[in-house]
N, C-alpha and C positions, 0 to 999 in steps of 0.2 A: 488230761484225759479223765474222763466221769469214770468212778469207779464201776467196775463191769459187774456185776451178782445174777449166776448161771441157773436158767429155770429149773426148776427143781417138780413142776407138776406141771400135766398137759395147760390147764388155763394161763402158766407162767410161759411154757413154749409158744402156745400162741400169740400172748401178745409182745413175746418179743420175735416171731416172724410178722406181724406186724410192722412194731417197727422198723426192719429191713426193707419190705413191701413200702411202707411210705416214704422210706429214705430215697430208695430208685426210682419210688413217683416223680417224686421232686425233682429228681436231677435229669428226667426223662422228658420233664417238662422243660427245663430250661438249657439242655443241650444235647448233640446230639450221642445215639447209642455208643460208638465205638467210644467216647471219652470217657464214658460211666465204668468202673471199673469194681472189682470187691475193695479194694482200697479206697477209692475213693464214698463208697458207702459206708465202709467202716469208719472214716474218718469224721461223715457228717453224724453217725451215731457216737464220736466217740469212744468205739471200741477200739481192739486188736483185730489183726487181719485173724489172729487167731481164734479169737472171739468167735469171729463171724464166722468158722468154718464148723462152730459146734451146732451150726443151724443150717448151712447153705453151703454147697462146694463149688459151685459154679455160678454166674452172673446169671444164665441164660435159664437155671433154675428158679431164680426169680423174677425174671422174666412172665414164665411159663407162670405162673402163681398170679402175678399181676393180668395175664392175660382169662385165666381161669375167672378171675374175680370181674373183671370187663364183661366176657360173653356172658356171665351171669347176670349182671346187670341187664347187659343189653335184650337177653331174651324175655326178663320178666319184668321189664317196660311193655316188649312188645305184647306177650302174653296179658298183663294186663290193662295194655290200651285196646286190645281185640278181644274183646268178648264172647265168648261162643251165641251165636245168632244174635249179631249186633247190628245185621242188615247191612252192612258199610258198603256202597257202589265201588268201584275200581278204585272212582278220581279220591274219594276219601279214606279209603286203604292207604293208596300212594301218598296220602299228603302225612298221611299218620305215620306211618312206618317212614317215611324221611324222616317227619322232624326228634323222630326217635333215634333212628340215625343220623342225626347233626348232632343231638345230644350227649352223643355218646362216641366220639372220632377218636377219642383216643385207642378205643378197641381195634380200630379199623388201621390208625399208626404203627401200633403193636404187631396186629398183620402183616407190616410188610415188610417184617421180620421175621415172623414166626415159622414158616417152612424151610427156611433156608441156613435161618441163624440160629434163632430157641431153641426148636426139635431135635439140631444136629447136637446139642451138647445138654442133654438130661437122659438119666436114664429109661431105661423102658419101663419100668415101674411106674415112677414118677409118667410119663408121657401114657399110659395107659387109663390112668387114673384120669387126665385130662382128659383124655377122649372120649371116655366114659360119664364123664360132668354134662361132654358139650353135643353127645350125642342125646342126652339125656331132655336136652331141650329140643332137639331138631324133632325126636318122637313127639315130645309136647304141640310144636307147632304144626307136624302132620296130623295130629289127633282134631286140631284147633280148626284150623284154616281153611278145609273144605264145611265146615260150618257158619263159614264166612260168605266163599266165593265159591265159584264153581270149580275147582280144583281137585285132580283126581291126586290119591295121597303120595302115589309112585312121583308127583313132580313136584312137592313141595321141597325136597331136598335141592332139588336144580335148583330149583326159584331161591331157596334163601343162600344157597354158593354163588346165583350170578350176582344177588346185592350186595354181599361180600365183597368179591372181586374186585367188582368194581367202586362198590366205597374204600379200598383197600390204594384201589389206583389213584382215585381222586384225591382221597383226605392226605397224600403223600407232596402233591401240586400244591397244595393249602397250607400246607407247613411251610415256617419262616423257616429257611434255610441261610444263616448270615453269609456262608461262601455262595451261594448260590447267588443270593442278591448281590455281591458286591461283586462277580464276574459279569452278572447282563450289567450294571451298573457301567462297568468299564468297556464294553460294546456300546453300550448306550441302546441298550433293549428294554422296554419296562417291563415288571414283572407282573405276567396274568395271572390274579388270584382267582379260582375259580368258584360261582356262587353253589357251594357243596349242598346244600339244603337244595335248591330250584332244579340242580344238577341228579338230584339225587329219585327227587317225587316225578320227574319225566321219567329216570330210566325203570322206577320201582315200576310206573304205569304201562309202559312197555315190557317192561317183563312178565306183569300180570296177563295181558292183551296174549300173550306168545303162550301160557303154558296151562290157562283157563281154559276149560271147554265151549 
């Protein structure tokens, strides 16, 4: 085991919550949630379970951290692929804001965890603090987006929960699931990947169409 040396100042805490955050990347990416565990991150850090509790007490706290770090991303792509009076018609609104969300699914995986699973086990500090980041963009994009389209600012919040939602449904179809594939496998069902991008700029288009004046 790498010898463990405890941050001792803010820029030493961060970047060893960093490394916690990249360790359950990792492992987020190559299997599924329930097997990812604090032990198991401690181990690919090399630490003690103990170690890691002088940073993190729960899984779903970093989680929530990685998800923070996601919707941040994902809003100031969109913020800066929409330009305030960029002129963008519907069809190239919807093609932009798909491929921003294709770009960025793993926020949308993370969602189909996050109300059920993340939320229920961080504290309300911690989850205020979230809410507070992710609402902080939603005002951004109400401020943004009827500078765009015809959009009254009361339905921008709908409009960016129903792309949510539903990238949240989809990107979860799109994920290799190895039990999953190896049950239709033994049916003898094949498995529909579905095109998350082409999927994504019809429904954005249609959402537009519904909440534009």
């Amino acid at each position: 085991m790498q010898e463990f040396i405890r941050a001792r100042s803010d820029e030493q805490k961060a970047m060893r919550i960093n490394e916690i955050k990249e360790a359950a990347r990792r492992q987020f990416a190559t299997r599924p949630y329930h097997e990812i565990t604090l032990t198991t991150i401690a181990e690919e850090l090399g630490w003690s379970r103990a170690n890691l509790y002088k940073y993190v007490t729960t899984k779903e706290e970093i989680f929530l951290l990685l998800t923070g770090d996601d919707y941040t991303a994902y809003f100031q792509a969109l913020l800066a692929a929409l330009p305030e009076n960029c002129g963008y018609s519907a069809d190239v609104l919807a093609e932009v804001w798909a491929g921003i969300a294709n770009a960025h699914q793993e926020y949308f995986r993370l969602g189909d965890l996050l109300s059920t699973i993340i939320e229920t086990n961080v504290t309300v500090e911690r989850l205020a603090e979230f809410k507070k980041g992710y609402y902080s963009f939603v005002d951004a994009m109400t401020e943004r987006l009827p500078h765009i389209i015809n959009i009254e600012p009361k339905n921008v919040d709908p409009l960016i929960l129903a792309i949510y939602y539903h990238a949240v449904g989809y990107v979860s179809g799109c994920w290799h699931n190895p039990l999953i594939a190896e049950a239709l496998e033994r049916i003898g069902r094949p498995r529909h990947v579905p095109p998350f991008r082409d999927e994504m700029r019809d429904f954005i288009l249609m959402c537009l169409e519904r909440y534009t004046r």
